[in-house]
C-alpha positions, 0 to 999 in steps of 0.5 A: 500500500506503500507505493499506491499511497505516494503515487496517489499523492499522499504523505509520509513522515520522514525520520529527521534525523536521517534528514539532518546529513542530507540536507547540511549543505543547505541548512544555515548555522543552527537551523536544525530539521523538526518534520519532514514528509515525503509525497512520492519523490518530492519533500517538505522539511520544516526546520527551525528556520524555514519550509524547504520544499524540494520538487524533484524532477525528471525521470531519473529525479536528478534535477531537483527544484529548492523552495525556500519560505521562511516562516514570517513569509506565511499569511495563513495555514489550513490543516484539515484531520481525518474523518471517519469515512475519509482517512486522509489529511491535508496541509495548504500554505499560503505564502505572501505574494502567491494567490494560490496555496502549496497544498498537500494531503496526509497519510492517516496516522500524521500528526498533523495536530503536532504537525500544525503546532510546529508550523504555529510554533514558527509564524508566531515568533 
C-alpha cells in the first residue's frame, strides 16, 4: 500500500534525523530539521528556520527544484484531520505574494495536530 499511497499523492513522515546529513549543505548555522514528509519523490522539511520544499524532477529525479519560505513569509495555514469515512489529511500554505496555496494531503496516522503546532510554533515568533 506503500507505493499506491505516494503515487496517489499522499504523505509520509520522514525520520529527521536521517534528514539532518542530507540536507547540511543547505541548512544555515543552527537551523536544525523538526518534520519532514515525503509525497512520492518530492519533500517538505520544516526546520527551525524555514519550509524547504524540494520538487524533484525528471525521470531519473536528478534535477531537483529548492523552495525556500521562511516562516514570517506565511499569511495563513489550513490543516484539515481525518474523518471517519475519509482517512486522509491535508496541509495548504499560503505564502505572501502567491494567490494560490502549496497544498498537500496526509497519510492517516500524521500528526498533523503536532504537525500544525510546529508550523504555529514558527509564524508566531
Amino acid at each position: 500500500m506503500g507505493l499506491l499511497s505516494n503515487l496517489l499523492g499522499n504523505a509520509t513522515e520522514l525520520n529527521v534525523n536521517e534528514l539532518q546529513n542530507e540536507f547540511s549543505s543547505i541548512l544555515c548555522d543552527g537551523e536544525e530539521i523538526q518534520a519532514a514528509f515525503k509525497i512520492f519523490r518530492d519533500k517538505w522539511v520544516f526546520t527551525n528556520k524555514r519550509l524547504i520544499m524540494v520538487d524533484v524532477q525528471g525521470m531519473t529525479g536528478s534535477k531537483k527544484e529548492y523552495h525556500s519560505v521562511p516562516y514570517k513569509s506565511v499569511t495563513h495555514f489550513l490543516v484539515e484531520t481525518a474523518g471517519t469515512f475519509d482517512g486522509d489529511c491535508e496541509i495548504q500554505i499560503w505564502i505572501s505574494g502567491t494567490p494560490t496555496p502549496f497544498k498537500k494531503e496526509l497519510k492517516k496516522g500524521i500528526d498533523v495536530i503536532g504537525l500544525q503546532k510546529t508550523l504555529a510554533t514558527f509564524i508566531c515568533k
